[in-house]
Every structure is written in structure tokens, then in C-alpha cells.
DRENMARLO-925546 format. One record per residue (C-alpha): x, y, z; residue number from 1; residue in three letters. Coordinates in nm, 2 decimals. Layout:
<sites>
+--------+--------+--------+-----+-----+
!      x !      y !      z !   n ! res !
+--------+--------+--------+-----+-----+
!      X !      Y !      Z ! NUM ! Ala !
...
+--------+--------+--------+-----+-----+
</sites>
This chain:
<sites>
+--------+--------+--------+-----+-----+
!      x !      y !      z !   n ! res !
+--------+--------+--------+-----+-----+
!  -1.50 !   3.01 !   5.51 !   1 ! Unk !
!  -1.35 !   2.69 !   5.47 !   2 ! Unk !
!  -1.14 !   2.64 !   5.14 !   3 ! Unk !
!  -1.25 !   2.33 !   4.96 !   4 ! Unk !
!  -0.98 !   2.03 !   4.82 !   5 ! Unk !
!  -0.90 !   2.02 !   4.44 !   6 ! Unk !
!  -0.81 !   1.66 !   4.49 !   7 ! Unk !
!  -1.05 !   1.38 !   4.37 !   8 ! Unk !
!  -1.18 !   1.20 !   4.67 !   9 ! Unk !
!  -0.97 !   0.89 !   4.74 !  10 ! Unk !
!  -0.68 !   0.97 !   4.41 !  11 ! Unk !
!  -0.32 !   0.89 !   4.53 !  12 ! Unk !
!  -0.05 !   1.14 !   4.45 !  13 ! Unk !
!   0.25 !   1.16 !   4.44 !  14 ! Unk !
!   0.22 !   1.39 !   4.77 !  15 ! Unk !
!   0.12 !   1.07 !   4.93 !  16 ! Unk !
!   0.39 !   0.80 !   4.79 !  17 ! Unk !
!   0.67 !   1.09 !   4.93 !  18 ! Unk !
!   0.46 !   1.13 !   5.27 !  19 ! Unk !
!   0.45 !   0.73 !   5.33 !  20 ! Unk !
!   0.80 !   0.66 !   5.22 !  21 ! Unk !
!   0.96 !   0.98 !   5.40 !  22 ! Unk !
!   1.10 !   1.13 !   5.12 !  23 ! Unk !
!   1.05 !   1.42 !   4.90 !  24 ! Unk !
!   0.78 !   1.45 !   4.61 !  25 ! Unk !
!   1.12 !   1.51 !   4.37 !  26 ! Unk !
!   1.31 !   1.18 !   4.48 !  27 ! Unk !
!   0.94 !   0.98 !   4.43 !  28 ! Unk !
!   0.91 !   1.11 !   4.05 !  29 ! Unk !
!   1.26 !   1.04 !   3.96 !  30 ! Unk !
!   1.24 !   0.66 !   4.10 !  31 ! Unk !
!   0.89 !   0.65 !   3.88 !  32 ! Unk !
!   1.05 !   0.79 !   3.58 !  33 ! Unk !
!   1.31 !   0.51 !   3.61 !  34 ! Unk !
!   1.60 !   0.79 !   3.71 !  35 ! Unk !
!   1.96 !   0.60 !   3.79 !  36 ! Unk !
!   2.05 !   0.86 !   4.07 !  37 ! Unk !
!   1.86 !   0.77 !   4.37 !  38 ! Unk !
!   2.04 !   0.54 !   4.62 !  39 ! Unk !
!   1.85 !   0.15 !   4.55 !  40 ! Unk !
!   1.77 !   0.15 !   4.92 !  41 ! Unk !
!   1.57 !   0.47 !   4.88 !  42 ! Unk !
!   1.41 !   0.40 !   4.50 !  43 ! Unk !
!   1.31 !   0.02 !   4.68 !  44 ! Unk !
!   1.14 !   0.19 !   4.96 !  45 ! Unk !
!   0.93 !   0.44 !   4.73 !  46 ! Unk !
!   0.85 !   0.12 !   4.50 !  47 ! Unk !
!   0.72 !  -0.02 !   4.80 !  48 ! Unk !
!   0.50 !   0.27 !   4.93 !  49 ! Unk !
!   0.34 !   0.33 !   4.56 !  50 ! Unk !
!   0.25 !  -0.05 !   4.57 !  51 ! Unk !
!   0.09 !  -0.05 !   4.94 !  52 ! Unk !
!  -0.09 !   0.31 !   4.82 !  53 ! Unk !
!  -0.16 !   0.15 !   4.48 !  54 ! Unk !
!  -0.01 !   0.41 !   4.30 !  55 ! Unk !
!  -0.02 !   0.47 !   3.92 !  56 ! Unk !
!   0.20 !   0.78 !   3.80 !  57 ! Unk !
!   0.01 !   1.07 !   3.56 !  58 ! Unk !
!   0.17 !   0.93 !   3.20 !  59 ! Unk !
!   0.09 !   1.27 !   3.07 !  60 ! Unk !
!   0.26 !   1.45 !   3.34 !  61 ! Unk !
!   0.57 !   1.23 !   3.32 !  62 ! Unk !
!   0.53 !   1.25 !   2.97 !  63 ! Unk !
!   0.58 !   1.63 !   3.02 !  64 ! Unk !
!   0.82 !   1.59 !   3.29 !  65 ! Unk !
!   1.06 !   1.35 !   3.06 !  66 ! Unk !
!   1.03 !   1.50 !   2.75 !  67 ! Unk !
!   0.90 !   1.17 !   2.60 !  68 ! Unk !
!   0.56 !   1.01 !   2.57 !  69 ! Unk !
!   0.73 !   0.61 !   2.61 !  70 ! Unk !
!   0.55 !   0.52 !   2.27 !  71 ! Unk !
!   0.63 !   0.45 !   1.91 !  72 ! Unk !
!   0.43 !   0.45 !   1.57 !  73 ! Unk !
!   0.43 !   0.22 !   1.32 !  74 ! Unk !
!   0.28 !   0.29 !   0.99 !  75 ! Unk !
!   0.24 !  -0.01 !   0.75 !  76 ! Unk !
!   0.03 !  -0.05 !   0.40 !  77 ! Unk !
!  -0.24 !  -0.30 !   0.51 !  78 ! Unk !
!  -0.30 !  -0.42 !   0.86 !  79 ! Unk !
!  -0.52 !  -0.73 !   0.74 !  80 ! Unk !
!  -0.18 !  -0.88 !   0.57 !  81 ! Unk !
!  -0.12 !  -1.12 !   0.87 !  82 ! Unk !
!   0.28 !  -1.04 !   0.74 !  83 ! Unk !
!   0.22 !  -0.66 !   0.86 !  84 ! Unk !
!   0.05 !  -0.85 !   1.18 !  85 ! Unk !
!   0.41 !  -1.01 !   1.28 !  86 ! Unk !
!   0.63 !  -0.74 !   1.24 !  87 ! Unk !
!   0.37 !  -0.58 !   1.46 !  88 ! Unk !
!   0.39 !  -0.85 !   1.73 !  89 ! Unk !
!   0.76 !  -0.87 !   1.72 !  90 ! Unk !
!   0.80 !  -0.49 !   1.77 !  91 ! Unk !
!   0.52 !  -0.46 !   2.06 !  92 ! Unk !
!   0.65 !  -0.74 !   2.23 !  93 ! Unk !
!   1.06 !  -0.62 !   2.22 !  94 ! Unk !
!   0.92 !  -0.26 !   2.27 !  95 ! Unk !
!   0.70 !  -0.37 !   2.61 !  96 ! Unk !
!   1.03 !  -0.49 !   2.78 !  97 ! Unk !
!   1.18 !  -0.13 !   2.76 !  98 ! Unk !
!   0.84 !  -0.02 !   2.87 !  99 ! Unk !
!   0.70 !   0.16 !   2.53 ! 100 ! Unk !
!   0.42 !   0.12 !   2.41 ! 101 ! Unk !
!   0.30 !   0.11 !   2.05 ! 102 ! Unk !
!   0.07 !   0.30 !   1.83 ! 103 ! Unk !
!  -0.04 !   0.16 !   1.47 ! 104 ! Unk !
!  -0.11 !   0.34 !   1.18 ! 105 ! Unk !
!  -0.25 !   0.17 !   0.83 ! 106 ! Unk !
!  -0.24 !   0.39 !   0.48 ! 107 ! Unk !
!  -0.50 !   0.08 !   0.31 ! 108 ! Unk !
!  -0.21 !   0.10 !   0.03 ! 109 ! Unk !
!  -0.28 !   0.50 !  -0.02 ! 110 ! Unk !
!   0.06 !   0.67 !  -0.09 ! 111 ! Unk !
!  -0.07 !   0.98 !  -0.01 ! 112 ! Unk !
!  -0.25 !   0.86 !   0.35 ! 113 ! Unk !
!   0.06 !   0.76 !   0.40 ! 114 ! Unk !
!   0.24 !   1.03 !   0.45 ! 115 ! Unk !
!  -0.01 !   1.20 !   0.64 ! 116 ! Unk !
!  -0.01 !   0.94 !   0.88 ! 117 ! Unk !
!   0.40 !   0.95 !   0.90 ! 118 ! Unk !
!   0.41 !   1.29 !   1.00 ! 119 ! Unk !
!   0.13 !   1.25 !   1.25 ! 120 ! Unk !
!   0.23 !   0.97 !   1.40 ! 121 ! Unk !
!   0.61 !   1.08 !   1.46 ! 122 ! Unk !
!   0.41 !   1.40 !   1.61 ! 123 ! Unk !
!   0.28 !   1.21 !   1.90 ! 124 ! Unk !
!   0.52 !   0.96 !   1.95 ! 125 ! Unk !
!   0.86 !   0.93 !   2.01 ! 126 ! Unk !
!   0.92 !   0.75 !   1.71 ! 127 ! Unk !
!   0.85 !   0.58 !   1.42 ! 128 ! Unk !
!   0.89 !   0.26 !   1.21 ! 129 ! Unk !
!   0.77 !   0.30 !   0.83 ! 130 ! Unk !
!   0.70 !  -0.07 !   0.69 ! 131 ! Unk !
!   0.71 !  -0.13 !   0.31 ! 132 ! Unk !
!   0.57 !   0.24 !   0.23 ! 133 ! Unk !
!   0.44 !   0.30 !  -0.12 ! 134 ! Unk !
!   0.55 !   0.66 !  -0.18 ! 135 ! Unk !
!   0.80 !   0.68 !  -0.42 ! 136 ! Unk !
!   1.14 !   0.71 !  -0.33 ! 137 ! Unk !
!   1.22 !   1.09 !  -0.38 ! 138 ! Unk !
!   0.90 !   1.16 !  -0.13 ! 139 ! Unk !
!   1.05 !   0.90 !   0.10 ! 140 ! Unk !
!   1.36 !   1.02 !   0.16 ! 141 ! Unk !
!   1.22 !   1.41 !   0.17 ! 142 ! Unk !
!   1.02 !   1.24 !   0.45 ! 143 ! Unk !
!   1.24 !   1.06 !   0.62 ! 144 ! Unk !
!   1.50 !   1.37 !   0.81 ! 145 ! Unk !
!   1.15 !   1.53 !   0.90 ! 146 ! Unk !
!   1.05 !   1.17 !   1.13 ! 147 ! Unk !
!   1.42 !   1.12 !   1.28 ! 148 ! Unk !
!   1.43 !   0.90 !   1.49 ! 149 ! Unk !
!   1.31 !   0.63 !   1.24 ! 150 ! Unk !
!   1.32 !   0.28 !   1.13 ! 151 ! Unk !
!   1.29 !   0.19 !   0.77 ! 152 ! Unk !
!   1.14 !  -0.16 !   0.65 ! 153 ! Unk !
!   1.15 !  -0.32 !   0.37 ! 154 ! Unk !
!   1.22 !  -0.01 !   0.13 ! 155 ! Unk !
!   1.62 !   0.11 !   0.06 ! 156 ! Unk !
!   1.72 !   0.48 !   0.11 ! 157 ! Unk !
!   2.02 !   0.66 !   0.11 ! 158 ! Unk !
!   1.92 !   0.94 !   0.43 ! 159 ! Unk !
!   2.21 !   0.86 !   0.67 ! 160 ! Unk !
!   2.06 !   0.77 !   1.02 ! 161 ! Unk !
!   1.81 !   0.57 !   0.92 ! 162 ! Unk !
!   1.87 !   0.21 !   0.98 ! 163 ! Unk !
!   1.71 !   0.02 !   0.71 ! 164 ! Unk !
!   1.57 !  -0.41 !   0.75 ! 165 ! Unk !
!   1.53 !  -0.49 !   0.40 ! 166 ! Unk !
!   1.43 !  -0.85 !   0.27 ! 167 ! Unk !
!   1.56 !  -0.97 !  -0.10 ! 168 ! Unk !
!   1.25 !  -0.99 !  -0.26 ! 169 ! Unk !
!   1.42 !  -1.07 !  -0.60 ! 170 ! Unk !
!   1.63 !  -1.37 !  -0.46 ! 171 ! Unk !
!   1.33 !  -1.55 !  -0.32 ! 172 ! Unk !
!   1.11 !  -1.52 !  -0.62 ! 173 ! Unk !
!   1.45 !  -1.68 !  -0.82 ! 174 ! Unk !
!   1.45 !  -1.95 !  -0.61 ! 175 ! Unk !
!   1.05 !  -2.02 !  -0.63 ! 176 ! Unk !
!   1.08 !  -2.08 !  -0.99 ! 177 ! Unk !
!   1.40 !  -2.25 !  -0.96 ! 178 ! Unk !
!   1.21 !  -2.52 !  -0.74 ! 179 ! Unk !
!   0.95 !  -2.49 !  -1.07 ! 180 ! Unk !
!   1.18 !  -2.59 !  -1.30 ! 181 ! Unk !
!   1.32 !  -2.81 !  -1.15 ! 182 ! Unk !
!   0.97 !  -2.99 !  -1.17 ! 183 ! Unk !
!   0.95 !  -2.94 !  -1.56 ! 184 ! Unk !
!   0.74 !  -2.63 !  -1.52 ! 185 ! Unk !
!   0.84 !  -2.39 !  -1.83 ! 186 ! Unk !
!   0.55 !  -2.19 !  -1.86 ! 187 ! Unk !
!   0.46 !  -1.96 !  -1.52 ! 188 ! Unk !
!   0.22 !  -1.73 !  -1.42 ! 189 ! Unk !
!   0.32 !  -1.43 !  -1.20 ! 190 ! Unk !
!   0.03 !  -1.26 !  -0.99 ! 191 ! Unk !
!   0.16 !  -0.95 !  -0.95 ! 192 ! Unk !
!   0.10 !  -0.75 !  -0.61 ! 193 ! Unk !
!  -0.01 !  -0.32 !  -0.62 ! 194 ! Unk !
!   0.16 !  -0.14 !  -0.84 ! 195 ! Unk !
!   0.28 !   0.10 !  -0.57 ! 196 ! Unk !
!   0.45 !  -0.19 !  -0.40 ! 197 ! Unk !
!   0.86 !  -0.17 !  -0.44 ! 198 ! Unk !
!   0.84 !  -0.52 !  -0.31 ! 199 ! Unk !
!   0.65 !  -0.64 !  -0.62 ! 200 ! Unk !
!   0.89 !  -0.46 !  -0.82 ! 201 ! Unk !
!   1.21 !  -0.65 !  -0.65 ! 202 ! Unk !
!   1.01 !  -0.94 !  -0.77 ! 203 ! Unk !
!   0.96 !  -0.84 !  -1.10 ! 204 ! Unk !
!   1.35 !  -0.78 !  -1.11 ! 205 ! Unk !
!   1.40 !  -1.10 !  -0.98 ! 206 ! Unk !
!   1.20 !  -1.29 !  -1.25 ! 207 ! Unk !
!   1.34 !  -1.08 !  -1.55 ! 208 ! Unk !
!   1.72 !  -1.26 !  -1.43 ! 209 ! Unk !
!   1.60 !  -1.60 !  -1.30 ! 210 ! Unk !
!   1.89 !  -1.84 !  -1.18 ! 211 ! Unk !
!   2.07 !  -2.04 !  -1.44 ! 212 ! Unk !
!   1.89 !  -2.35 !  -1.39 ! 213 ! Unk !
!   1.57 !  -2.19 !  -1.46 ! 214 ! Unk !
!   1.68 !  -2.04 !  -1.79 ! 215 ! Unk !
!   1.44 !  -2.05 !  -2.09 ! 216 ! Unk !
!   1.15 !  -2.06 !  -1.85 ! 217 ! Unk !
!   0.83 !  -1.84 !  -1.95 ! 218 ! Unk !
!   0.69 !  -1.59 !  -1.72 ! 219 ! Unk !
!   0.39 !  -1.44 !  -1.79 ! 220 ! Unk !
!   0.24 !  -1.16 !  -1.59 ! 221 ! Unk !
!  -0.15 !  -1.17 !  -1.44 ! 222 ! Unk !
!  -0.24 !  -0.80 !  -1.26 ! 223 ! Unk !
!  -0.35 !  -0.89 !  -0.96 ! 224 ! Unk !
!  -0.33 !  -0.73 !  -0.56 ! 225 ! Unk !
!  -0.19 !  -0.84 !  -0.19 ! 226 ! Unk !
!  -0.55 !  -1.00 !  -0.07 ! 227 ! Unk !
!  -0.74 !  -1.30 !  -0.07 ! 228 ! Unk !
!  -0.99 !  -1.18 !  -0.35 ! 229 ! Unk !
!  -0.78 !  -1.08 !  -0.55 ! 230 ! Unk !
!  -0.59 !  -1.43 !  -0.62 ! 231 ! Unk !
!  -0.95 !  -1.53 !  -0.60 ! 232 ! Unk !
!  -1.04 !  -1.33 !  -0.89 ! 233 ! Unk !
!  -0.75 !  -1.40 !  -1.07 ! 234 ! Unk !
!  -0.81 !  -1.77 !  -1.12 ! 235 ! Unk !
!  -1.00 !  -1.75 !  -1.48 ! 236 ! Unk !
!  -0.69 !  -1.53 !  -1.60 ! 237 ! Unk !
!  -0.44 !  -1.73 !  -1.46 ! 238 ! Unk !
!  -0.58 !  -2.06 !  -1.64 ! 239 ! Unk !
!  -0.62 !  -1.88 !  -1.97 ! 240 ! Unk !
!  -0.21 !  -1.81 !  -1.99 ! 241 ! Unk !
!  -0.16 !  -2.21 !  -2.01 ! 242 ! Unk !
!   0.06 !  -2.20 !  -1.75 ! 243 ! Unk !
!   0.15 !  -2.53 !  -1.55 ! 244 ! Unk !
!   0.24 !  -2.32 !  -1.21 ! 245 ! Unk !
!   0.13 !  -1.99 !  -1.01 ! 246 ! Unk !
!   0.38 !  -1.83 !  -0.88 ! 247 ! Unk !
!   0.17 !  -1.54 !  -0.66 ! 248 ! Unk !
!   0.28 !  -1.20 !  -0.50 ! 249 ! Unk !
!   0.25 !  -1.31 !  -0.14 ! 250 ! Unk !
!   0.04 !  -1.62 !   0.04 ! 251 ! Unk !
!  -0.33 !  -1.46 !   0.09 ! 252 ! Unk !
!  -0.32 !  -1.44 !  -0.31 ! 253 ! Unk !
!  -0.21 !  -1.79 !  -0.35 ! 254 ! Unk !
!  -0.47 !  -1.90 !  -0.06 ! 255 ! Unk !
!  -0.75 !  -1.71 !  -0.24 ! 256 ! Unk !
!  -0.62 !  -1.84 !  -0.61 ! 257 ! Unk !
!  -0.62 !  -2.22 !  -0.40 ! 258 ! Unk !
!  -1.00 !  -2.17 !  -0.29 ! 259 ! Unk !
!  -1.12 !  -2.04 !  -0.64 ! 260 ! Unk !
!  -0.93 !  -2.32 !  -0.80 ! 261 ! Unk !
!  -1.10 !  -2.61 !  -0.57 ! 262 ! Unk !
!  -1.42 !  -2.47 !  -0.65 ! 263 ! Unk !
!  -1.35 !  -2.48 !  -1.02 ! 264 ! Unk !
!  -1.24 !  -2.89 !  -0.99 ! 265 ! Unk !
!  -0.88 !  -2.74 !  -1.09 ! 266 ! Unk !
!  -0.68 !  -3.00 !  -0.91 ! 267 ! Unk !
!  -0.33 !  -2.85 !  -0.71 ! 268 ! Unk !
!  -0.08 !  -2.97 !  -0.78 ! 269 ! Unk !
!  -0.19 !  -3.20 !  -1.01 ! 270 ! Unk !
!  -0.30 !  -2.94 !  -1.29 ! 271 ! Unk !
!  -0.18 !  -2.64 !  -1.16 ! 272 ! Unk !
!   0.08 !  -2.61 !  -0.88 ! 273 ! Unk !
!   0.06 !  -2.30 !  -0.70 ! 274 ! Unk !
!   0.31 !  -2.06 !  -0.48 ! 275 ! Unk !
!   0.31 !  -1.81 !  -0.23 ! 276 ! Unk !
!   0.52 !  -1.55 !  -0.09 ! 277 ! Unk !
!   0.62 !  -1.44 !   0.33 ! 278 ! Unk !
!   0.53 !  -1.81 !   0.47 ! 279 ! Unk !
!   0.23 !  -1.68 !   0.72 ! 280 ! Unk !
!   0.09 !  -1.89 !   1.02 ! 281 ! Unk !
!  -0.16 !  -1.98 !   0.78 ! 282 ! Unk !
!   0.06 !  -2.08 !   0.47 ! 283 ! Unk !
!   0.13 !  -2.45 !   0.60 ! 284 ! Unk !
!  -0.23 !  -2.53 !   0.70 ! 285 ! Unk !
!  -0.39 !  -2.47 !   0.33 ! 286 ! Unk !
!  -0.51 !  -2.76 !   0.16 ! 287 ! Unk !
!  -0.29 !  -2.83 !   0.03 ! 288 ! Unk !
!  -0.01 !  -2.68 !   0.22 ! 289 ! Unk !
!   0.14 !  -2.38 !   0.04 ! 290 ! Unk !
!   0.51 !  -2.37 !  -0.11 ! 291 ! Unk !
!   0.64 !  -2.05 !  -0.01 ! 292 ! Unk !
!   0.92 !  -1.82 !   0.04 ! 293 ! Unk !
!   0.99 !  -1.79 !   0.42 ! 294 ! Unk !
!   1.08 !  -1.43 !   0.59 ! 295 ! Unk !
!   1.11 !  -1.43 !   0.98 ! 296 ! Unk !
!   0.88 !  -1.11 !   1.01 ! 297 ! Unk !
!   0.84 !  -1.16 !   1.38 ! 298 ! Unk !
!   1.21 !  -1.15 !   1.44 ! 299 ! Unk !
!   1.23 !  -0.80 !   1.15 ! 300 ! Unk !
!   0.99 !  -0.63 !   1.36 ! 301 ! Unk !
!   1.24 !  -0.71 !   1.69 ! 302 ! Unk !
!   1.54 !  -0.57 !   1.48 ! 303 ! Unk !
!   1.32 !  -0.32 !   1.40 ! 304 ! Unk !
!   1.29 !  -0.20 !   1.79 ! 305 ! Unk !
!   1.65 !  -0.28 !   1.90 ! 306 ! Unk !
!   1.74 !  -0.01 !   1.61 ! 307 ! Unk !
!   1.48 !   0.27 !   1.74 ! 308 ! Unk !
!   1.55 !   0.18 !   2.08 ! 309 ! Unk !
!   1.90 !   0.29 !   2.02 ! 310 ! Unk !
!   1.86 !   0.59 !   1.83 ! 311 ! Unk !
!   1.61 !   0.69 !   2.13 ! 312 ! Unk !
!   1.89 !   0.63 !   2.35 ! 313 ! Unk !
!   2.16 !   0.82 !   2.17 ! 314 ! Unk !
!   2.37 !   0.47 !   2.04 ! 315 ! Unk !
!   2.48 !   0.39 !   1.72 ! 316 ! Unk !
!   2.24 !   0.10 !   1.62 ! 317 ! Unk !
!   2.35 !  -0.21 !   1.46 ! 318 ! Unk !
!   2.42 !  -0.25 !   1.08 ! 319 ! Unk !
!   2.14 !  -0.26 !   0.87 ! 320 ! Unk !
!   2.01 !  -0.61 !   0.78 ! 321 ! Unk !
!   1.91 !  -0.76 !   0.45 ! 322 ! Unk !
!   1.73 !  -1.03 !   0.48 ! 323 ! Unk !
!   1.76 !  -1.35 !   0.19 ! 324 ! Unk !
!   1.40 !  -1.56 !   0.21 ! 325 ! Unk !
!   1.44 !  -1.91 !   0.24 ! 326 ! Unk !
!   1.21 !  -2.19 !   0.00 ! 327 ! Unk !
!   0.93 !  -2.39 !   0.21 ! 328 ! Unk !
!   0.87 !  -2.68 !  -0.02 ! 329 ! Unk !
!   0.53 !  -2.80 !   0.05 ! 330 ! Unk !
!   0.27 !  -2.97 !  -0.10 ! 331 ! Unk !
!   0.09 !  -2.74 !  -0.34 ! 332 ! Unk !
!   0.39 !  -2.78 !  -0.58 ! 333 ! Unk !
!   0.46 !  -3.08 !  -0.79 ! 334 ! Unk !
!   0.57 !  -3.20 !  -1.11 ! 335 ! Unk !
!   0.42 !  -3.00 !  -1.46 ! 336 ! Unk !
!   0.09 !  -3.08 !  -1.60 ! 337 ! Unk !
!   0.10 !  -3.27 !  -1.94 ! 338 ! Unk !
!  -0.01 !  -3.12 !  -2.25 ! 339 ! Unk !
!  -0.33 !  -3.05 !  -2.25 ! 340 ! Unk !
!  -0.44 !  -3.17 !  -1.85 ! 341 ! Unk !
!  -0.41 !  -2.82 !  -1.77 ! 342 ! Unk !
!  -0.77 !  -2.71 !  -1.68 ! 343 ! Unk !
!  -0.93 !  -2.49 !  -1.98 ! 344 ! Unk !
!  -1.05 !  -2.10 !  -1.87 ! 345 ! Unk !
!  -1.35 !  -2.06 !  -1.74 ! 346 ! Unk !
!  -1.40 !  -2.39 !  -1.56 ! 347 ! Unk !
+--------+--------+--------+-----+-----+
</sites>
């Protein structure tokens, strides 16, 4: 009785890369898994036989073969924050040169989700960057030993081996309100982001010991979010404070405090001027164009991979980097209302 194949009809194997290229299945998988000791004559002419054969290796067997799965996590509060979307791109994009691939994980600002996620995540990959997490800092650095090898963004910890990319939050919110008063602004409005968010917090440290300059300036606090409806539906309580100028968590709060405002016939800068926070893709195309704080998040999320990368190879990564914001003066800023131009609540 004749034994019938296992093999799907017309699938390529490995059996039949080694067969063309007259070498043995062994020499074939370690020129696939990238393996520096097979002679470059012999790993060109296996290339070439698992293009003519149009090859593609079993990731889950080289996976198993390796010991690693060739992709990373990353875990951030909120993937509709376009600011979450560029670290993203930066990473993928450095990461796909090395050949990983990676995984995305969003908590929708849930502390606890959070660190579900984390530990899952570093479960199936081969490791993990952790952007602004909202846990607080002693479940953070319980956490962080158990992820090893990670990448920490935009939060401090004192776990050795964990490189850390951290922006000062504090010194770009100085110098927003610095740029205010320097426009005769003495009354401000802060819309606050979550109050999980250590990155509001900075900013709230920041404002509580403004630059000299800005001295004797106001500040008065509006709760408010990280999205686009929630500077929206902060308007009314931002114009009842009297303030002359917003100064908002980030720039989809000052682009959703910007659309409620021009319905309301608030005029910007003219009555109110109004700030943002990260400098978005977005933040210079607003009507009118948003003054902001600038962080590069494209090129954190790079840093981000050249630190994993070399904790996955077994190097010592680069320092960590801290990261200063720099002020994009644009047009929704301008000099303070007069007495009593200032829109009233409500309109």
C-alpha cells in the first residue's frame, strides 16, 4: 500500500532550497536565520535558490529554532494621540531595518490595562517599549525587572538596565508662558491633561516655578483631558477664569478649544490666544496656526529602538536622553486682550 505525502501540494521546504543549491537542510536554515558562519559564496548561492524556488522560511519554526520571535511591543496610553502615532512610526521604521517587526498595545489611559498588557506583550515578544505609562511609580518599577529587556519613555525610574528617553515637560511649559508674558498676558488658563498623566504633572511643576521673566503671572487651573473634546468642552470654563491666554495640555486640546472658540465668535488671538503642547503634523495647519512646544517624537521612538536593539544584542546602549522642547511661535498667540474685550462665558 502506497504511503501518502504529509507535504501540501506545491509548498517549498527547506528540503528543497538545500536539494537545489547542493547543500544540507542545516547550512540552508542558518543562511535564513541570518547565521555569520557560512562561507558568503555558499549563503549567496542558497539566497539564490530560495528566490528561484520562491521560498519563504516558517517564522514560527525559526522563531523556535532562534529562540526569538523578531518582534517588539509597544504599549502607549492612547493610540489616537497622533504624538503616540510618531513614536510609533519612528520605532517601526528603525526596527524594520534590523528586520523586527512591531506589535502595538493601547491601555485607553487605564492604569490597570496597562499592566496587563505590559506583561503580555513582553510574553510574546522579544521586547518591549512602555510610552508615558500611567501606573504609579512604585508599580512601575515592580514592573519593569519582570519586562527586561525594555525601553522606558517619557516616565523616570531608578531600575538599572532600563534605558529611559524622557522629555522636560516642565521647561517647555516655562517657556510657553514666558512667550505669554512677554505679550502682556498675566492672567493664564492651564487645561490640565489626565490626572494619571506624570507628564501633566511635570507641567504643573513647571508652572508652579515659571522663569523669571514671567514672574507675577497668574495661572489658573481648568480640569480638562488629552483629546479634542475635551479642549472642546472646556471652552465655557476657560472664558469664565478671565484669562487673556490658554495655555493647554497638549495640541488636540488646544485644536478642539480653537474649534469651540470659532464657533462661539471668540476671536484667536485677538481675545484669547491659545497654546498647545508636542507640535503634531497637524499643529501648524490650524486656523490659526498653533503656538506650541516642539518634541521630535519621530526621532524618540528611533532612540527608542537603537536602545532595545542593543540590549537584544547583549551591548551596553547609549546614555539615556532627556529631551528639552523647543517654542514654535505661530500665529494663535498674540499680544493680551484689553480689559474687558475678553469674550464673556457662555458666548
Amino acid at each position: 500500500m502506497a504511503r501518502m505525502s504529509t507535504r501540501t501540494p506545491g509548498r517549498v521546504t527547506i528540503a528543497h532550497v538545500a536539494a537545489e543549491a547542493g547543500v544540507s537542510r542545516a547550512t540552508v536554515s542558518r543562511v535564513m536565520n541570518g547565521l555569520a558562519t557560512v562561507d558568503p559564496a555558499i549563503g549567496e548561492r542558497v539566497r539564490a535558490a530560495a528566490e528561484k524556488l520562491s521560498y519563504s522560511p516558517n517564522t514560527v519554526a525559526r522563531s523556535l529554532a532562534i529562540g526569538r520571535t523578531q518582534t517588539v511591543a509597544i504599549v502607549v496610553p492612547d493610540l489616537a494621540n497622533p504624538m503616540f502615532q510618531e513614536i510609533l512610526r519612528g520605532l517601526s521604521r528603525a526596527a524594520a531595518k534590523d528586520g523586527y517587526r512591531v506589535l502595538v498595545a493601547d491601555s485607553v489611559e487605564n492604569p490597570a490595562e496597562e499592566l496587563i498588557l505590559a506583561r503580555e506583550a513582553r510574553r510574546r515578544c522579544d521586547g518591549l517599549v512602555l510610552v508615558s505609562p500611567r501606573m504609579d511609580p512604585a508599580q512601575l518599577d515592580a514592573l519593569l525587572p519582570e519586562l527586561a529587556p525594555a525601553v522606558l519613555m517619557n516616565r523616570s525610574s531608578g531600575v538599572p538596565g532600563v534605558p529611559v528617553l524622557a522629555v522636560d515637560y516642565a521647561s517647555g511649559i516655562r517657556s510657553i508662558v514666558a512667550h505669554l508674558t512677554q505679550l502682556g498676558h498675566r492672567r493664564i488658563a492651564y487645561l490640565a491633561g489626565p490626572s494619571a498623566s506624570r507628564g501633566d504633572q511635570a507641567r504643573r511643576e513647571g508652572l508652579e516655578h515659571p522663569l523669571p521673566s514671567a514672574a507675577g503671572t497668574e495661572i489658573v487651573a481648568v480640569p480638562c483631558g488629552a483629546m479634542f473634546e475635551d479642549g472642546y468642552a472646556a471652552r465655557d470654563a476657560v472664558l469664565a477664569t478671565g484669562a487673556t491666554a490658554a495655555v493647554c495640555f497638549n495640541d488636540l486640546v488646544a485644536m478642539g478649544l480653537l474649534g469651540a472658540l470659532h464657533e462661539a465668535g471668540v476671536a484667536v488671538p485677538g481675545q484669547l490666544s491659545v497654546t498647545g503642547f508636542d507640535d503634531i503634523q497637524f499643529a501648524r495647519y490650524t486656523v490659526p496656526a498653533l503656538t506650541t512646544a516642539s518634541v521630535p517624537q519621530h526621532e524618540l521612538g528611533e532612540q527608542a529602538w537603537a536602545r532595545l536593539s542593543a540590549l537584544l544584542g547583549g551591548r551596553e546602549p547609549e546614555q539615556d536622553v532627556h529631551v528639552t522642547p523647543h517654542l514654535e511661535p505661530r500665529a494663535s498667540t498674540g499680544p493680551a486682550a484689553r480689559p474687558g474685550q475678553a469674550a464673556p462665558a457662555g458666548t
